[in-house]
C-alpha positions as CSV (number, residue, x, y, z in Angstrom):
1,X,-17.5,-39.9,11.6
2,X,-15.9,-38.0,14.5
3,X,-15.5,-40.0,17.5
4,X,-13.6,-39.1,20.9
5,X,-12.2,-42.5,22.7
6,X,-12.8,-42.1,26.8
7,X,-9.3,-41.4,28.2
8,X,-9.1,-44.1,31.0
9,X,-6.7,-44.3,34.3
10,X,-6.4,-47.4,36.0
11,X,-5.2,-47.9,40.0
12,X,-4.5,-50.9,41.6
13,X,-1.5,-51.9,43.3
14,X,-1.4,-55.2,41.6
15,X,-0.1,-55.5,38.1
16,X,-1.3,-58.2,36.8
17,X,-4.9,-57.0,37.4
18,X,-3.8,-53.4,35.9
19,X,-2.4,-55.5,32.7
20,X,-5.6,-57.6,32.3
21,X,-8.0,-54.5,32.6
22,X,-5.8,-52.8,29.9
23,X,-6.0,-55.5,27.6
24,X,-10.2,-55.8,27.9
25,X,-10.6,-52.3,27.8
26,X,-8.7,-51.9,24.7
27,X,-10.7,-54.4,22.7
28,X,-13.5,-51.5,23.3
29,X,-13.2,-48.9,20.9
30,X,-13.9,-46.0,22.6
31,X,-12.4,-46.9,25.0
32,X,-8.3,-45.6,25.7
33,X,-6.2,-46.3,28.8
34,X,-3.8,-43.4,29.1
35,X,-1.9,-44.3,32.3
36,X,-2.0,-46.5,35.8
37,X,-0.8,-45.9,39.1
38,X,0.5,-49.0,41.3
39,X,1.0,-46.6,44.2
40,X,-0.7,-44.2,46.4
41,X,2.6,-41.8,46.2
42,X,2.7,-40.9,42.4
43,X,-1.5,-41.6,41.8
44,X,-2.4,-38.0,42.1
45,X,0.6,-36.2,39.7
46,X,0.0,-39.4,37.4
47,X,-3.3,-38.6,36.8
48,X,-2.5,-34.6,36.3
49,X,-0.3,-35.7,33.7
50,X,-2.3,-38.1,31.6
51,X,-5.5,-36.0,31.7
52,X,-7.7,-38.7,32.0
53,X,-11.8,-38.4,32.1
54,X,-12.1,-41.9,34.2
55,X,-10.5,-43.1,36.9
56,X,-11.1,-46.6,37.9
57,X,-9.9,-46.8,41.2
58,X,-9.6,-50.4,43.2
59,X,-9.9,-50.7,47.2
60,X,-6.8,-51.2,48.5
61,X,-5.8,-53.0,51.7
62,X,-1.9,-52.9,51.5
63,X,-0.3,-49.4,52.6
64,X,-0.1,-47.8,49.3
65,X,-2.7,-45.3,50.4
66,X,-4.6,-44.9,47.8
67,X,-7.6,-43.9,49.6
68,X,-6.5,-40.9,51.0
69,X,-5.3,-39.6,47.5
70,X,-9.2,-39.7,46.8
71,X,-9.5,-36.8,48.6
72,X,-7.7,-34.4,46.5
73,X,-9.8,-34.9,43.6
């Protein structure tokens, strides 16, 4: 059997909460966490590089600026 794992992006700008999602999301077998952004500044080309089909996105309230980045995608 033939099965495609969900290519997942995580970003947060804490890591320890990027780390913790990576390691319960890959005791899910179809599940895969390709990349993670800690940053507003690189989100957008990270994701273009990874080719993701999820993004899980957290609200930020520092300056990282992840919220405008939404916008392009």
């Amino acid at each position: 059997m033939i099965t495609n794992k969900i290519r997942i992006h995580l970003a947060d700008d804490h890591q320890a909460l990027i780390d913790g999602l990576t390691n319960l999301l890959q005791t899910v077998p179809n599940f895969e966490v390709v990349g993670n952004s800690l940053s507003g500044t690189t989100f957008y080309n990270d994701v273009l590089q990874n080719n993701a089909d999820k993004l899980l996105l957290f609200y930020m309230t520092t300056s990282t600026h992840f919220y405008h980045q939404q916008d392009c995608i």
